[in-house]
N, C-alpha and C positions, 0 to 999 in steps of 0.2 A: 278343349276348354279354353286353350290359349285363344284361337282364332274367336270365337265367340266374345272373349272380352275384347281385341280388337273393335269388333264390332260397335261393340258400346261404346268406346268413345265418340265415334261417330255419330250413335243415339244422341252422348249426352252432350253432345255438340248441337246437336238440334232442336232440345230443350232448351238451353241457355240463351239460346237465340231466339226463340216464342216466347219464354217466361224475362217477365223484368223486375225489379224490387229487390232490395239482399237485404235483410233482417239485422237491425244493428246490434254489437255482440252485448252477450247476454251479462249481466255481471251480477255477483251473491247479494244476495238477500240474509239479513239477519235470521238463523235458523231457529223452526219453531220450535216445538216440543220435541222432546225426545221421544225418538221413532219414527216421526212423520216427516220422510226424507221427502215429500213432496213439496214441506213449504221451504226447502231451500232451494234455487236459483243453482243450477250445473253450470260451469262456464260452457258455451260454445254450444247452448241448448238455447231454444228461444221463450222456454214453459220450466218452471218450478222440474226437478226430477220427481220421476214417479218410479217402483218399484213394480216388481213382478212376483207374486205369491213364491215361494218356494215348494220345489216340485218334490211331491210323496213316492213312495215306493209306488208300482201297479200302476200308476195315473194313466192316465187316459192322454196321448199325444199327437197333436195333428201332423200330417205329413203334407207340405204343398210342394209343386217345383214353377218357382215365380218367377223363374228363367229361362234354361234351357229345355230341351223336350227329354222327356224320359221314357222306355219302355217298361216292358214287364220284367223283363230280369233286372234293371233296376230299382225299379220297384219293390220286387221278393228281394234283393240286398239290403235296399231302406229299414223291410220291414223285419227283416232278420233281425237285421242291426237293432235296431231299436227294442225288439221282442227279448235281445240278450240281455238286455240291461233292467227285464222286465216290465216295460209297458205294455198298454195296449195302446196299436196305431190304430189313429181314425185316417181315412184317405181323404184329401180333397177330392170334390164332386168334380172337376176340372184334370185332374192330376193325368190324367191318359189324355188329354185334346193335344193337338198338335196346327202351329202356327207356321211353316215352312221350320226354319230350328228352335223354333219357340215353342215351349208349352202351353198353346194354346193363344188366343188373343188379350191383349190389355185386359180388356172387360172379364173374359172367363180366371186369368192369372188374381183379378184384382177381386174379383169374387171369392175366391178359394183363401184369400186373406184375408177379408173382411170376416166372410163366414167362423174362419176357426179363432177370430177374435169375439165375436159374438156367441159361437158356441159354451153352454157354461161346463159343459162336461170335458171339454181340451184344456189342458191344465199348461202346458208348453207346444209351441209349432215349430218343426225344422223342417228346415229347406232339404230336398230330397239331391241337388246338386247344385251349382252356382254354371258357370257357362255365359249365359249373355240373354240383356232384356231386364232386368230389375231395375234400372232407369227410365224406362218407358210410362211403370208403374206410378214414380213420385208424385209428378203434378195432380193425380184422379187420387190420391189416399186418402180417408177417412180419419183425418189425424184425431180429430174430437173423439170419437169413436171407439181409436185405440186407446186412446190416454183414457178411457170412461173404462174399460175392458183391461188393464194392464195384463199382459202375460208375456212371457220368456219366448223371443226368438231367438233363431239362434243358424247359422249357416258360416260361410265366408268366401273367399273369391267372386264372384259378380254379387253375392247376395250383402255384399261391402256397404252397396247403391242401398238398401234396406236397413240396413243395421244403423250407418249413418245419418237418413232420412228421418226415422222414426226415433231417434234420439234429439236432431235439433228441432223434429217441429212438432214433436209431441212429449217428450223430453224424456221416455221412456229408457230405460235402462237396457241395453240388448247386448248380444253375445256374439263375439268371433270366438266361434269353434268349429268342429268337424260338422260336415255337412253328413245329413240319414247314410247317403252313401262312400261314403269315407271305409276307410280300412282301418276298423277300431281295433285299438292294443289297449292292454293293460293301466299303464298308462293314461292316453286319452281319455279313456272310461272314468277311473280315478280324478282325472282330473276335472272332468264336467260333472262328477258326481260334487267334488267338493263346492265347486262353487254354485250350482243349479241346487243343491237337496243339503246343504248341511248350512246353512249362513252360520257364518263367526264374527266376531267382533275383527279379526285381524286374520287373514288366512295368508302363509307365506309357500312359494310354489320355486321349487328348484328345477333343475335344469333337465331334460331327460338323460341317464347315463347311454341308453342305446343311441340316442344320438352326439354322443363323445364318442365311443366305439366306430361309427361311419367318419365322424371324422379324419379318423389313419388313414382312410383310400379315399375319399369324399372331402376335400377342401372347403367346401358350401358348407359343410354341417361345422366346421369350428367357430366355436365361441371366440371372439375377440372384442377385446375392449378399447375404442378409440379413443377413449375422454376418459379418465375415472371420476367416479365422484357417488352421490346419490343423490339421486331428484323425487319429488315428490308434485303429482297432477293429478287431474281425471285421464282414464287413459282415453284415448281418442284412437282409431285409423281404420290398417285393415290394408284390404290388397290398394298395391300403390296404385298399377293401372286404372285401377276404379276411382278410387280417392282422386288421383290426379285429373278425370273426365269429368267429377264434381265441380270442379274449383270454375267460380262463374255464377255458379247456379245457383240459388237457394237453399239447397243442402250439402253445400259445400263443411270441410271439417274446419272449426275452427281452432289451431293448433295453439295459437297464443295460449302457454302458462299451461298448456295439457302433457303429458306422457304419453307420446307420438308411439306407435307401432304399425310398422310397415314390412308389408312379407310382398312377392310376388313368383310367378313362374314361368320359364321359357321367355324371356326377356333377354337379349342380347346386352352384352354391359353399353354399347354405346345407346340402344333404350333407354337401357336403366339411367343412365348419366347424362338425359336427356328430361326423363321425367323427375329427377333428381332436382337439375337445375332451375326446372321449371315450378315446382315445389317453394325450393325458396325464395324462388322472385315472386311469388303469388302476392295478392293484393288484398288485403281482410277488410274487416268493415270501417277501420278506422282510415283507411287508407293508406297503411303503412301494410310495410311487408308481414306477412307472417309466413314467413320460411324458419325453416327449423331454427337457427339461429335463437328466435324471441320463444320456441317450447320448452319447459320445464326439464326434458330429457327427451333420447330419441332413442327406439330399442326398435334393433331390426330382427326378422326373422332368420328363418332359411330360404336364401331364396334358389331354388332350385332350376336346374339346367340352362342355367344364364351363360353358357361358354358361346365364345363366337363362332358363326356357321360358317363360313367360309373364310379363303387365305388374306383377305384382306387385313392391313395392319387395327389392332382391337386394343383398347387397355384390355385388363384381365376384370373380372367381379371385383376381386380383390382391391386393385387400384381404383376402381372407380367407387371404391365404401372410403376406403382412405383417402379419394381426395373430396369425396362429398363431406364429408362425417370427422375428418380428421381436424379443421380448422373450429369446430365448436367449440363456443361456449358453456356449454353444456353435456351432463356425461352422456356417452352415448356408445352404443353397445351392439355386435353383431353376432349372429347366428344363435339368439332362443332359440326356444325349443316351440316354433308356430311356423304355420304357413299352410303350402302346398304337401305337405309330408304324413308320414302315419304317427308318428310320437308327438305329438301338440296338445298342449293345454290350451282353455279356456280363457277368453278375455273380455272382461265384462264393462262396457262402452260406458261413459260415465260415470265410473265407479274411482273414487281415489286410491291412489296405488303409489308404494315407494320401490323405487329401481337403485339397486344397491353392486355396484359394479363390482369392486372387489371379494363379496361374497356370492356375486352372479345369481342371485336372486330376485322376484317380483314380490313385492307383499303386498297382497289387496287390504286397506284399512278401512273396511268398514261390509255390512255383507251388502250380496251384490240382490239379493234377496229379500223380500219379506215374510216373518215365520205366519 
């Protein structure tokens, strides 16, 4: 999966350079009636936000993979997975094509997403894996389309390029969480149930205990707090590889004034501390920076197998959180309970959310849903 998102940057290096035009940033609108979270203006969206139905027991759930290629025992995982928590999966009509490591071509991938947005019996669509390709996607989407059609995606690592995409320029609400084929716990489950099927006025989400337990032999999985404080944003991110092969482009994330989350994997720290830096030099619409610095808060994941691979001299992960993340202005927080791992909750893309360091908890304020 690692070498795959490689890849993408690549991709979305090659976009940036065909596409011209950046969207100047979005700013609130006086909010209408109560309920109708579309006539209010999300920062860092370029459309009113729009909501996704809230998903019933049984519903009927599409499967796409608008990335990487997938076979059949991938498939039968997806559809296990998904069957446990009882739905019925519908397949994309595409989901078996195969593109060299892509599933399938631009046109067959963009097909299989349009279609289970138009479908009226798919009630939510996940991504069957993330891997590389869902930047190829952006510039051919049918944003009108989806924003006519609102429903719950949901994936993460390359499906980053999607999640983000379809939130600035359709203004759609979407989901960093476990991908169909993820390794679902207890947990997990729980926690996509609460925010996809139960909307609340305030839902607040702690930390996974199994992932404090890996922390005793597993240094990646401790919680640490670089900043304290509590911030308050929409959240905005997702894996940083991807995010960071955005910046350029038209769906680039706009962080000014959001609750930044960033996870990635198999990243070496001098990567990391590469895409880090590059991160806060970025240049937003106003022409000033918007590196973490100017976000509401920064909450990072787990990011998993980041030790350096050979004897060459390395910071450690460690060093390079503390020297990215240690000079904010803002709280900022490492090792949630999201990422590349099996214990991760649910994060729902333009939804406000307060990050409470001291109690080390997320609280989504407002649902990410509509009943």
């Amino acid at each position: 999966m690692k070498s795959g998102r490689r890849q993408f940057a690549q991709t979305a290096g090659a976009l940036a350079a065909a596409l011209i035009g950046m969207p100047g940033r979005a700013h609130a609108t006086m909010p209408g009636p109560a309920g109708h979270e579309q006539d209010r203006v999300a920062h860092g969206a370029s459309l009113p936000l729009v909501k996704p139905r809230v998903l019933g027991e049984g519903a009927v759930v599409g499967l796409i993979a608008p990335g990487g290629i997938v076979d059949d025992a991938i498939i039968d995982t997806c559809v296990r997975n998904l069957s446990s928590m009882g739905f019925k999966v519908r397949l994309g009509r595409n989901i078996r094509a195969a593109h060299g490591g892509y599933a399938g071509t631009v046109a067959q991938r963009l097909e299989d997403l349009h279609h289970m947005f138009l479908d009226r019996e798919v009630k939510a669509i996940w991504a069957a894996r993330g891997g590389s390709g869902c930047a190829a996607l952006l510039p051919h989407i049918q944003y009108s389309l989806i924003r006519a059609h609102p429903k719950i995606l949901i994936g993460y690592s390359d499906v980053t390029a999607l999640l983000l995409a379809l939130y600035r320029k359709a203004g759609l609400v979407t989901f960093h969480g476990p991908v169909a084929w993820s390794r679902f716990s207890d947990y997990s489950v729980s926690q996509m149930r609460a925010v996809l099927m139960v909307p609340r006025a305030e839902t607040e989400i702690h930390m996974s205990v199994e992932n404090s337990r890996r922390a005793v032999t597993k240094s990646e999985y401790a919680l640490r707090t670089l900043r304290a404080g509590v911030a308050e944003g929409r959240l905005v991110g997702g894996s940083l590889s991807v995010l960071n092969a955005l910046i350029g482009t038209p769906y680039a994330a706009d962080l000014w004034g959001s609750l930044v989350f960033l996870e990635d994997v198999g990243e070496v720290p001098y990567r990391l501390d590469r895409m880090l830096t590059q991160l806060q030099q970025s240049i937003g619409g106003k022409g000033q920076s918007d590196g973490l610095r100017h976000a509401a808060g920064v909450m990072l994941g787990v990011f998993s197998d980041a030790r350096p691979r050979d004897a060459e001299p390395s910071l450690t992960l460690e060093e390079v959180v503390n020297e990215q993340l240690g000079g904010l202005p803002v709280p900022a927080v490492y090792g949630y309970s999201f990422g590349h791992i099996r214990e991760q909750f649910t994060l729902p893309i333009g939804v406000r959310a307060r990050l409470d360091t001291d109690k080390q908890t997320l609280t989504l304020l407002e649902p990410a849903v509509t009943a």
